[in-house]
Residue frames as qw, qx, qy, qz and C-alpha x, y, z in Angstrom:
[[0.924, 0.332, -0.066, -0.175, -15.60, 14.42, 9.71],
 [0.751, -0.343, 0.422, 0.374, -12.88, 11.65, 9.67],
 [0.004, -0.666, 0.557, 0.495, -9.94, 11.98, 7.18],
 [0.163, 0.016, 0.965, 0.205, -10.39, 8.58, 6.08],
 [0.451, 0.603, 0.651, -0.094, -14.12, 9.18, 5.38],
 [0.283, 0.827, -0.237, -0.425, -13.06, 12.51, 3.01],
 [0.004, -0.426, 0.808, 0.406, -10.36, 10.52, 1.34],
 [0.275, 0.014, 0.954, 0.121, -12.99, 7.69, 0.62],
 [0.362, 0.807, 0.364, -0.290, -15.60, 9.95, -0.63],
 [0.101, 0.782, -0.417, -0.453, -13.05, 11.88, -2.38],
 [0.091, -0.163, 0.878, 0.441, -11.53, 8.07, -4.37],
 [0.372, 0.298, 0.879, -0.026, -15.09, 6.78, -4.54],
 [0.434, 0.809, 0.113, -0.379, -16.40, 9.70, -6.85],
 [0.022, 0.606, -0.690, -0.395, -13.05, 9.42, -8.55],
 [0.398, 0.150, 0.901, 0.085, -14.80, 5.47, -9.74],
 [0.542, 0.615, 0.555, -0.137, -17.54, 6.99, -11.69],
 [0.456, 0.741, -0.383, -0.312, -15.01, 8.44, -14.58],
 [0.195, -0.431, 0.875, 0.099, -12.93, 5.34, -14.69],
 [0.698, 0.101, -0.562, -0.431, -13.89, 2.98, -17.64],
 [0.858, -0.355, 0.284, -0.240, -15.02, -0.24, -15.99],
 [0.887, 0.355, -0.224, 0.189, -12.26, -2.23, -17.87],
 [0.334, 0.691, -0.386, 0.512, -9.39, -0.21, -16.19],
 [0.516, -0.505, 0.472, -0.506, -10.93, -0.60, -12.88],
 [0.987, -0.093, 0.044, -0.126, -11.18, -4.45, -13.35],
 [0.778, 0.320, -0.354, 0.409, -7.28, -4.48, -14.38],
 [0.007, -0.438, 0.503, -0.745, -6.45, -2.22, -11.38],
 [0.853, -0.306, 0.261, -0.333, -8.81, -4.58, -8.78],
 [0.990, -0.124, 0.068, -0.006, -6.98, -7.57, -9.94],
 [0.510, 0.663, -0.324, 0.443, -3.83, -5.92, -10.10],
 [0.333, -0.429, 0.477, -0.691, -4.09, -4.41, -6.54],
 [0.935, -0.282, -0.021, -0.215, -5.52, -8.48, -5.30],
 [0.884, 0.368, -0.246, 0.149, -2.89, -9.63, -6.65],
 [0.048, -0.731, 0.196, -0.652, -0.53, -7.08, -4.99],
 [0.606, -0.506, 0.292, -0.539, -2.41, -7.86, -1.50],
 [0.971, -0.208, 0.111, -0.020, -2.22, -11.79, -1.72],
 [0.521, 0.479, -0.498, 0.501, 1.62, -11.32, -2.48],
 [0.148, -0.643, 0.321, -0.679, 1.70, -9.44, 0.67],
 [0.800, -0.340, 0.180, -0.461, -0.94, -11.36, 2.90],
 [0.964, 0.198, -0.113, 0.134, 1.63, -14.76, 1.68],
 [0.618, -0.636, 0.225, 0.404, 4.53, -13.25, 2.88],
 [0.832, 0.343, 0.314, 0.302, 5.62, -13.79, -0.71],
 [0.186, -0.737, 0.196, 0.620, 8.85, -10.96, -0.99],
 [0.234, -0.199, 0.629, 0.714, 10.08, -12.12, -4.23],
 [0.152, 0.585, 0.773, 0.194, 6.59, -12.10, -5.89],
 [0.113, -0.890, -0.348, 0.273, 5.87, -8.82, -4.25],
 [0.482, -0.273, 0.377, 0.743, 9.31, -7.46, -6.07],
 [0.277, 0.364, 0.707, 0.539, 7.46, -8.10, -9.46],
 [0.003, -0.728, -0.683, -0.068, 5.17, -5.29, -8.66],
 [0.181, -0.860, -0.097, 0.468, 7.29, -2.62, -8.46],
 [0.676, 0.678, -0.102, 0.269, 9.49, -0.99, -10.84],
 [0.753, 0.032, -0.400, 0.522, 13.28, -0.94, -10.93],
 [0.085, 0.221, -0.209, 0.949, 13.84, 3.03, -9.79],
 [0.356, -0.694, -0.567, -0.266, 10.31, 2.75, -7.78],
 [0.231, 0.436, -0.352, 0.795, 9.53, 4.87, -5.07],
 [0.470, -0.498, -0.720, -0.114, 8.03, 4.60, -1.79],
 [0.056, -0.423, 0.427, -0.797, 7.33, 7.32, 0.83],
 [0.592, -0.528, -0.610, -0.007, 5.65, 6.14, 4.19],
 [0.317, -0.873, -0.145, -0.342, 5.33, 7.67, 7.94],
 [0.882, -0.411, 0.018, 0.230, 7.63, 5.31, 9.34],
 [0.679, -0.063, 0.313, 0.661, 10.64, 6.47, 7.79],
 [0.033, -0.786, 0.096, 0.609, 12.38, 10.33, 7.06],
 [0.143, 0.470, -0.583, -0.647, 13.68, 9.73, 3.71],
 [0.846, 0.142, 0.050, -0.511, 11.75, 7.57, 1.01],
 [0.797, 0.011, 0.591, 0.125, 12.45, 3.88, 0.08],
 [0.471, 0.678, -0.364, -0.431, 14.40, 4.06, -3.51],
 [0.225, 0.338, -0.908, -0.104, 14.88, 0.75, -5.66],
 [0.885, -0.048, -0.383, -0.260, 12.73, -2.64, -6.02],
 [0.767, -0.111, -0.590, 0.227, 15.16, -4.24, -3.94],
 [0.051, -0.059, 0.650, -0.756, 15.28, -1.81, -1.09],
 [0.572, -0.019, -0.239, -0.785, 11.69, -2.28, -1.10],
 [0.831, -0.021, -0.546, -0.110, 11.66, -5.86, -1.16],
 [0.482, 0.233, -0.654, 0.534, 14.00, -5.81, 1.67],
 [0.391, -0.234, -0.247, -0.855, 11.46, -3.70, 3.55],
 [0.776, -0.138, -0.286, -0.545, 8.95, -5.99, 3.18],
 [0.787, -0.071, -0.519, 0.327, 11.29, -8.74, 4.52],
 [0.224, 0.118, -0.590, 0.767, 12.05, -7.00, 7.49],
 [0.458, -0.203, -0.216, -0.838, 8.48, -6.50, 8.04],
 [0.893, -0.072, -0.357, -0.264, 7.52, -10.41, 7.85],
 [0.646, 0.202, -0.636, 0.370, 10.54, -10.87, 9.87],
 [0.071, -0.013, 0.470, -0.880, 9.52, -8.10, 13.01],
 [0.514, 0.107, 0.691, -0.497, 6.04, -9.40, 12.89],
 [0.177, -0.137, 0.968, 0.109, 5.56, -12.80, 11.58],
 [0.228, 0.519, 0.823, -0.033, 1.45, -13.26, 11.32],
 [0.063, 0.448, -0.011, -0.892, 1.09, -9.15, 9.37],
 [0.261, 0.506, 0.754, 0.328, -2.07, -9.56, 7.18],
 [0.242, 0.117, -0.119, -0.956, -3.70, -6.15, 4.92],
 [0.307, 0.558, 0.763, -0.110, -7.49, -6.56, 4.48],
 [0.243, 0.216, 0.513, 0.794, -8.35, -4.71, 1.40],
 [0.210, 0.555, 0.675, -0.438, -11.46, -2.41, 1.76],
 [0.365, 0.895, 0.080, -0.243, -11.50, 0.27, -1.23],
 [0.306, -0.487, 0.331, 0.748, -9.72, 0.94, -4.41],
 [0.299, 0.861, 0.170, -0.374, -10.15, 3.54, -6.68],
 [0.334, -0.133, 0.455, 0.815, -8.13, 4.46, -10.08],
 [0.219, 0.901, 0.037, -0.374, -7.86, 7.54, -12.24],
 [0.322, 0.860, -0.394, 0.031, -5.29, 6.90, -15.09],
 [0.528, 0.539, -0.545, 0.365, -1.95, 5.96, -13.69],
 [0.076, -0.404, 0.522, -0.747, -3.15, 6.53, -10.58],
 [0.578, -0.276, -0.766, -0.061, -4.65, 4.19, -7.86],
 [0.392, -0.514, 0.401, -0.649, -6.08, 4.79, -4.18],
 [0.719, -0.239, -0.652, -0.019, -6.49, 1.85, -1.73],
 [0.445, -0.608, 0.233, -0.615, -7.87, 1.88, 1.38],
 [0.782, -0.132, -0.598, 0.120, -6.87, -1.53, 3.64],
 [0.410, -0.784, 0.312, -0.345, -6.13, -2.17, 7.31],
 [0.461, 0.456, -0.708, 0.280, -2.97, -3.62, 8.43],
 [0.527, -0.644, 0.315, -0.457, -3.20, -5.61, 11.39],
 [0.269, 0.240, -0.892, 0.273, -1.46, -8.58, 13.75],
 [0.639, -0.460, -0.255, -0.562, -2.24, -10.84, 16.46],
 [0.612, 0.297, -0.522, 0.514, 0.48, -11.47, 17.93],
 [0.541, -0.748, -0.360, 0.135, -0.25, -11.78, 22.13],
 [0.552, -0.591, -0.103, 0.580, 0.92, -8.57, 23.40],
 [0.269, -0.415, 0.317, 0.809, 1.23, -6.84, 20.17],
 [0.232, 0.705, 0.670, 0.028, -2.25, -6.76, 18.66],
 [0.083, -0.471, 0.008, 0.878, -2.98, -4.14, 16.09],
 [0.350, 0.589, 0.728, -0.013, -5.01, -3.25, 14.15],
 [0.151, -0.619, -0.086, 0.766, -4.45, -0.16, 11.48],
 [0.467, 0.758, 0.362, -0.275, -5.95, 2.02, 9.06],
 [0.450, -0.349, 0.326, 0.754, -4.03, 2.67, 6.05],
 [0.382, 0.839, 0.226, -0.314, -4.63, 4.85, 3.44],
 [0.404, -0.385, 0.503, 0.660, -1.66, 4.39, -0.09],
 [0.641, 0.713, 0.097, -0.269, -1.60, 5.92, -3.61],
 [0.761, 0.085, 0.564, 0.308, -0.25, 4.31, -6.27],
 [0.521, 0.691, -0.245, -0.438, 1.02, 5.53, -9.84],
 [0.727, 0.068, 0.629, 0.267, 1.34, 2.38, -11.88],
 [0.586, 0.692, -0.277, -0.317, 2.89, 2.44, -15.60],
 [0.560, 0.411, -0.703, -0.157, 3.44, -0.29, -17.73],
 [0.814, -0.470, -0.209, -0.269, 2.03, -2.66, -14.68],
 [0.639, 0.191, -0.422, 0.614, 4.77, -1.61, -12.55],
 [0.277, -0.860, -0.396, 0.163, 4.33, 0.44, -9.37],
 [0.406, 0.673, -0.111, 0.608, 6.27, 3.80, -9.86],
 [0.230, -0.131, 0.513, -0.816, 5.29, 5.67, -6.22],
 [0.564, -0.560, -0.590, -0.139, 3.28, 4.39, -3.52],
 [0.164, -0.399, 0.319, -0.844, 2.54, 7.39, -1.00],
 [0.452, -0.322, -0.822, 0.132, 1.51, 5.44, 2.47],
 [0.277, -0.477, 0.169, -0.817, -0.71, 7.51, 4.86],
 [0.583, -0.516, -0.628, -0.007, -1.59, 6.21, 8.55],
 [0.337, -0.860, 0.104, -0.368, -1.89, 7.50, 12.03],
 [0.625, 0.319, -0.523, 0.483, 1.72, 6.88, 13.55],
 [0.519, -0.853, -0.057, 0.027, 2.09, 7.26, 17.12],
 [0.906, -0.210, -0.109, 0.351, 6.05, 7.72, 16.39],
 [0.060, 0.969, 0.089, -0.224, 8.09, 10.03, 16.71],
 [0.773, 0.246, 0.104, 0.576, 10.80, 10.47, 13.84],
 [0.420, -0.782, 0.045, 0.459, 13.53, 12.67, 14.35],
 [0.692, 0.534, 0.296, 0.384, 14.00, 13.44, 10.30],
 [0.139, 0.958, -0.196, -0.158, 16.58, 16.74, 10.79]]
């Protein structure tokens, strides 16, 4: 069995304790979120994090600390490929906590991609605290 189908079995039980009110502020929290993103929109995307936030991903040995490294990030992101849209496909909250399932992808000739991601969230006080990013990376980081 894929990983991605455990993790989505594993958030989508995690929906049937979750008043339906919470889940409707965490969907339109997490749209919101995405159409920053999918807009390019850095300074919008900012608002969604908190100041001391934290971000750990594959791409990178040590995590992302601080709204504005973050933001910066994101701009360097839109800036190394220009047309980078997330399609949204699942998300799941528990509390504080959030799962989303989306796939990142380009279309850029010659650099077409298309990838599965997999990020949890702990929001307080509608602010992201940590967002833990899981994909398959073909890179290889040299983190000693």
């Amino acid at each position: 069995m894929k990983i991605s189908t455990i993790i989505a079995a594993s958030v989508s039980a995690l929906a049937l304790v979750q008043p339906s009110q919470a889940r409707a502020e965490s969907q339109e929290f997490i749209e919101a979120l995405f159409a920053a993103f999918n807009s390019h929109n850095v300074e919008k995307l900012k608002t969604f994090y908190a100041d001391d936030a934290v971000v750990h991903s594959p791409e990178s040995c040590e995590p992302t600390v601080g709204r504005d490294a973050i933001s910066e990030g994101y701009a360097a992101m839109f800036q190394q490929i220009p047309d980078v849209h997330d399609a949204l496909e699942l998300v799941v909250t528990e509390g504080e906590r959030t799962a989303v399932i989306f796939t990142a992808s380009s279309r850029i000739p010659g650099a077409e991609f298309e990838l599965p991601i997999s990020a949890f969230l702990t929001i307080k006080d509608g602010k992201i605290t940590e967002d833990r990013v899981f994909f398959n990376s073909d890179m290889e980081l040299n983190c000693n």
